[in-house]
C-alpha positions as CSV (number, residue, x, y, z in Angstrom):
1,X,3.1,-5.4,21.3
2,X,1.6,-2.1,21.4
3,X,-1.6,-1.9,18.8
4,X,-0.4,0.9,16.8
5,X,-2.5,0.0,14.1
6,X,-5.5,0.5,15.3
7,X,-6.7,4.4,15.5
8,X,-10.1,5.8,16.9
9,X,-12.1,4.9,14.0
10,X,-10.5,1.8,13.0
11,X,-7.8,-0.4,11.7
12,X,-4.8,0.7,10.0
13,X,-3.2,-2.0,7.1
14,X,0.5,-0.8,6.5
15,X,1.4,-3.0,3.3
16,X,-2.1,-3.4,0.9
17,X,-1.5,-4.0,-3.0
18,X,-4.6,-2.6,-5.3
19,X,-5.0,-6.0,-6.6
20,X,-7.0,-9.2,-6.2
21,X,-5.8,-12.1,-6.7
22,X,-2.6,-10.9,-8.2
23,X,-4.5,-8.7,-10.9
24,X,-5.0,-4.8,-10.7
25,X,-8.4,-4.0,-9.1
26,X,-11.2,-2.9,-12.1
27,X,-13.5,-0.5,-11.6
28,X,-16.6,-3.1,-11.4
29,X,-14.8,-4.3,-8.3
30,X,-14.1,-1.0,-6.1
31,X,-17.0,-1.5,-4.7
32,X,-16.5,-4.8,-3.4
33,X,-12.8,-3.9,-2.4
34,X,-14.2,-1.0,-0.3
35,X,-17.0,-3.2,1.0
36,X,-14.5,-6.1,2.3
37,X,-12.6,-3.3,3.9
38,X,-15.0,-1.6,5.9
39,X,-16.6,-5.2,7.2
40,X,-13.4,-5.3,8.6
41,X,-13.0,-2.1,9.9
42,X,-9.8,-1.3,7.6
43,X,-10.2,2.4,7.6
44,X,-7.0,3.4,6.7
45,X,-4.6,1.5,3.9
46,X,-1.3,2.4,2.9
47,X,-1.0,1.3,-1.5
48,X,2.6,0.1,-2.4
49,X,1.9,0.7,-5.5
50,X,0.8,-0.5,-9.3
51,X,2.4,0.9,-12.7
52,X,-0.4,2.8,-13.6
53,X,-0.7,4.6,-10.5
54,X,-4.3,3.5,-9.3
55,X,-3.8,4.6,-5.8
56,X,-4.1,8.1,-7.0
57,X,-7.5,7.9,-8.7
58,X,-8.7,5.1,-5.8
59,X,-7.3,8.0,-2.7
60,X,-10.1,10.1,-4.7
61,X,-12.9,7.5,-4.8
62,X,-12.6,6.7,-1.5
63,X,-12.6,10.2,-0.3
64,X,-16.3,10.1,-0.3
65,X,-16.2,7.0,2.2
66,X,-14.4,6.6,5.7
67,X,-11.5,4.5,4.0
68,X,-8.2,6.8,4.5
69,X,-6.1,5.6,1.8
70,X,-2.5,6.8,1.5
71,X,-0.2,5.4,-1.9
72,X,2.8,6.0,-3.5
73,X,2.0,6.0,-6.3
74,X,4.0,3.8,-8.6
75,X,7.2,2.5,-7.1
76,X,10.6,2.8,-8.2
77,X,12.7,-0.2,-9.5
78,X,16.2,-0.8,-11.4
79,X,15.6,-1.3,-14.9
80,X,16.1,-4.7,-15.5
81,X,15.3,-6.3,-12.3
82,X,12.2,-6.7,-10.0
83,X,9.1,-4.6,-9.9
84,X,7.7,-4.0,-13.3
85,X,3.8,-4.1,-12.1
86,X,4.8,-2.3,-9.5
87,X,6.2,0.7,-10.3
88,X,8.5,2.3,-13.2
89,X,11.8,1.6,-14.3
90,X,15.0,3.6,-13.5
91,X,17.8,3.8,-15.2
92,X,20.0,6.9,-13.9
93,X,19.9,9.6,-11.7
94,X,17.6,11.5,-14.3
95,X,15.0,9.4,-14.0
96,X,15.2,9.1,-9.9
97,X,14.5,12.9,-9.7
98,X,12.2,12.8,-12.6
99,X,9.9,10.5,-11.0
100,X,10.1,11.4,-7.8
101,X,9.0,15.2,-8.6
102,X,6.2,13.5,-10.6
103,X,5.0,11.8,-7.7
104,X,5.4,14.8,-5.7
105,X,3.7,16.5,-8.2
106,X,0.8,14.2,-7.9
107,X,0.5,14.5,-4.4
108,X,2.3,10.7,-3.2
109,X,2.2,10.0,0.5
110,X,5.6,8.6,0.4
111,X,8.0,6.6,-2.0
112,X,8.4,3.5,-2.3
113,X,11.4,1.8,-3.3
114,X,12.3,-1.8,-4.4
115,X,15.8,-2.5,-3.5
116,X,15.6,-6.4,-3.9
117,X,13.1,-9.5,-5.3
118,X,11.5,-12.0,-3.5
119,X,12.0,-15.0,-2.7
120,X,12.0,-17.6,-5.1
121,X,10.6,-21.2,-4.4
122,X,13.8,-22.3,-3.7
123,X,14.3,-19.8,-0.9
124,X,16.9,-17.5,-2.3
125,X,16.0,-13.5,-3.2
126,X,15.7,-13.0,-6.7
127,X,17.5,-10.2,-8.7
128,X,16.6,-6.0,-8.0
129,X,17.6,-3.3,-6.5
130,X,19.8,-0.3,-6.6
131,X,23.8,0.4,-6.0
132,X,24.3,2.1,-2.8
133,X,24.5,5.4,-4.4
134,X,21.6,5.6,-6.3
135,X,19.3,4.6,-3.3
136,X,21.1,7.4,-1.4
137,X,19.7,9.7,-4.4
138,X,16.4,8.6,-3.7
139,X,16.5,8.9,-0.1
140,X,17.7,12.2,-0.3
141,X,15.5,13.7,-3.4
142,X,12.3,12.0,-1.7
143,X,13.5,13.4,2.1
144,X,13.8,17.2,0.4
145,X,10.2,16.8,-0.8
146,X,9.2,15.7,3.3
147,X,8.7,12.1,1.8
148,X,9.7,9.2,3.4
149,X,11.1,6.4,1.7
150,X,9.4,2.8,2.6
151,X,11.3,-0.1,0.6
152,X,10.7,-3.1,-0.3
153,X,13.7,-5.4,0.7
154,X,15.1,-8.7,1.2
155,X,18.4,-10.5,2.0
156,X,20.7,-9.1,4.5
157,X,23.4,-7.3,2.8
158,X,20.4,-5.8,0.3
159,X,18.7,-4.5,4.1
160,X,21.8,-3.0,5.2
161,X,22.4,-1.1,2.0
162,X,18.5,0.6,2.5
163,X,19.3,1.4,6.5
164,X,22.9,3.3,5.4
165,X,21.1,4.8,2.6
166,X,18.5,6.4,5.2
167,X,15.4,5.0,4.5
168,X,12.7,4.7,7.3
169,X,10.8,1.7,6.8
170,X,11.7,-1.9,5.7
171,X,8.5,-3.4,3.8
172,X,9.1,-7.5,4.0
173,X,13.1,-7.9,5.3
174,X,12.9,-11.4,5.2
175,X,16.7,-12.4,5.9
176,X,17.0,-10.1,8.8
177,X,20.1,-9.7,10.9
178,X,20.7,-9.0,14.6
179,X,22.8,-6.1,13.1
180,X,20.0,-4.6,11.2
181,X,17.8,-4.6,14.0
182,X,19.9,-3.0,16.1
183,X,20.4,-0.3,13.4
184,X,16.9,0.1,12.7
185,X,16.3,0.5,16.4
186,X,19.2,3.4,16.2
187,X,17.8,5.3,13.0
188,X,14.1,4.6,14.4
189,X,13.2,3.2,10.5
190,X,10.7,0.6,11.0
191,X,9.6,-3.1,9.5
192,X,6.6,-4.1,7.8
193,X,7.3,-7.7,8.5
194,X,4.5,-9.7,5.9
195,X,5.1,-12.9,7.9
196,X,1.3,-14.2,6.6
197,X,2.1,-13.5,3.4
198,X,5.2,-15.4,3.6
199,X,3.4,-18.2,5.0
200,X,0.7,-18.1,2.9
201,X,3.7,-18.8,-0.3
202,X,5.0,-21.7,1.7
203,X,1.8,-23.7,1.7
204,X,1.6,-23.7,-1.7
205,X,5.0,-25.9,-1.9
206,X,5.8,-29.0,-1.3
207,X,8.9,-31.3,0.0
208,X,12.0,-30.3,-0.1
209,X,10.9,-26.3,-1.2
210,X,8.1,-25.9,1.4
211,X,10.7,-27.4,4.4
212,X,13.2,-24.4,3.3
213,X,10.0,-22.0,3.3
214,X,9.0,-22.9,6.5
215,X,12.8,-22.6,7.9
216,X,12.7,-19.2,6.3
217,X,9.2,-18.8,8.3
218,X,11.2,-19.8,11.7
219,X,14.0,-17.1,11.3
220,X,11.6,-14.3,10.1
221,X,9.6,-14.5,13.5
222,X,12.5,-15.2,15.6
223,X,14.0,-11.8,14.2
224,X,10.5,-10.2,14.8
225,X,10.4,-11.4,18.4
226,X,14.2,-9.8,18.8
227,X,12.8,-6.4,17.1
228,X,10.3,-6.0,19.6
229,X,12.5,-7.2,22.8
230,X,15.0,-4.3,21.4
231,X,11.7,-1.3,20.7
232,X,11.6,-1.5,16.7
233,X,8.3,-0.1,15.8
234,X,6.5,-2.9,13.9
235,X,3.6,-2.3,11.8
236,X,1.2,-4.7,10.6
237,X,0.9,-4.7,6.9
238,X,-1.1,-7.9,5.0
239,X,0.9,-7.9,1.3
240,X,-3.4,-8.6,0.7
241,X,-4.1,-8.6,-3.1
242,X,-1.3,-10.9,-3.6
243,X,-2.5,-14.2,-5.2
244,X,-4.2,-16.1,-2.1
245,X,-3.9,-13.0,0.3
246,X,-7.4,-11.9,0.9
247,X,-7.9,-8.3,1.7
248,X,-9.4,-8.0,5.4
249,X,-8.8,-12.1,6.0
250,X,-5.1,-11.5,6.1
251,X,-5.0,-8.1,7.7
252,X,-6.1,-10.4,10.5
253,X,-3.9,-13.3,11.0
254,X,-1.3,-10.9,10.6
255,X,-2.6,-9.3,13.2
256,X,-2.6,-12.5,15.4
257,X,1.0,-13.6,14.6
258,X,2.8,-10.6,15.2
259,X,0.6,-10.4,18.5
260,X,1.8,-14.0,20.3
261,X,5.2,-13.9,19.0
């Protein structure tokens, strides 16, 4: 696997959350955030986003240090399902181009989209996402604008659904399919696989849940070791600032999977 994470000044982390711990960074600890990230050479981190938008005042903070940071914003999610500290509801196509030429407006990097939940400790995906059409809106509204659409999915009929719809990278894809890859490799979209992060959730089960966690764990890098036999780009992105994903730490034993699979 090519290290196209790392550029001339340092690492790139494709898949950070403005968090610690599972709680939106304050400003008392933007210091330490930027601290842990340069000890690790982290100079460039792509936000997937918070409700209040942080990553647009942080990108301005940290233009005064060597930390590159690129955000979305605030994601989008269907009203009703997944993704409320996240990102903002939608309801209708209205909103889709009403947000998205806010976060144009405000200078986004790209969009992100949440077209599915996660998975739950019984290993099933939980309830989000959009109808077919309404991610095609988004695709399209964010591709006029020269934005690209990264989305957060999971399950393989919810991946499919993003790949028709045209979006060009897959942020988790737990549940991957043979087919998908294949497609992804065809529409060059690629994956943001979080297979730490994945693992980090399955150690804190037990029995029963944590043996279906671990099978999920299996599957996950099996389908990451097809991607790269077949060319999918694959990027490595932590999910840090998750609870129990440490910014930096888990940049780097993501780094170490995806490397000897």
């Amino acid at each position: 696997m090519e290290d196209t994470n790392l550029g001339e000044s340092g690492y790139t982390d494709r898949h950070v959350h403005l968090f610690m711990e599972g709680q939106p960074l304050t400003a008392s600890e933007t210091d330490r955030f930027t601290k842990i990230l340069l000890e690790f050479n982290i100079k460039e981190i792509y936000d997937m986003g918070s409700r209040d938008g942080l990553g647009f005042q942080l990108r301005r903070y940290l233009e005064s240090t060597s930390i590159a940071l690129k955000t979305c914003g605030y994601a989008l999610f269907r009203e009703g399902g997944y993704g409320s500290f996240l990102g903002m509801p939608v309801k209708d196509r209205g909103d889709i181009k009403r947000h998205i030429n806010e976060l144009y407006r405000r200078g986004a990097d790209f969009i992100k989209v949440i077209n599915s939940g996660i998975i739950s400790t019984e290993g099933r995906v939980t309830e989000g996402g959009f109808s077919q059409e309404e991610l095609r809106i988004i695709v399209e509204e964010a591709h006029e604008k020269g934005l690209q659409v990264f989305c957060h999915v999971s399950a393989a009929e919810r991946i499919i659904e993003a790949l028709n719809a045209g979006v060009d990278s897959v942020e988790h894809g737990f549940f991957m399919t043979e087919e998908a890859l294949h497609m992804m490799k065809e529409k060059t979209v690629s994956w943001t696989p979080t297979i730490y992060a994945l693992i980090c959730f399955a150690n804190t089960l037990s029995g029963r849940n944590r043996d279906v966690l671990e099978g999920i764990v299996r599957d996950h890098m099996k389908m990451v070791s097809l991607s790269k036999q077949l060319g999918v780009r694959i990027n490595i992105g932590s999910d840090s600032g998750a609870s129990g994903i440490r910014h930096g730490e888990a940049f780097f034993e993501e780094k170490k999977i995806l490397f000897n699979i």
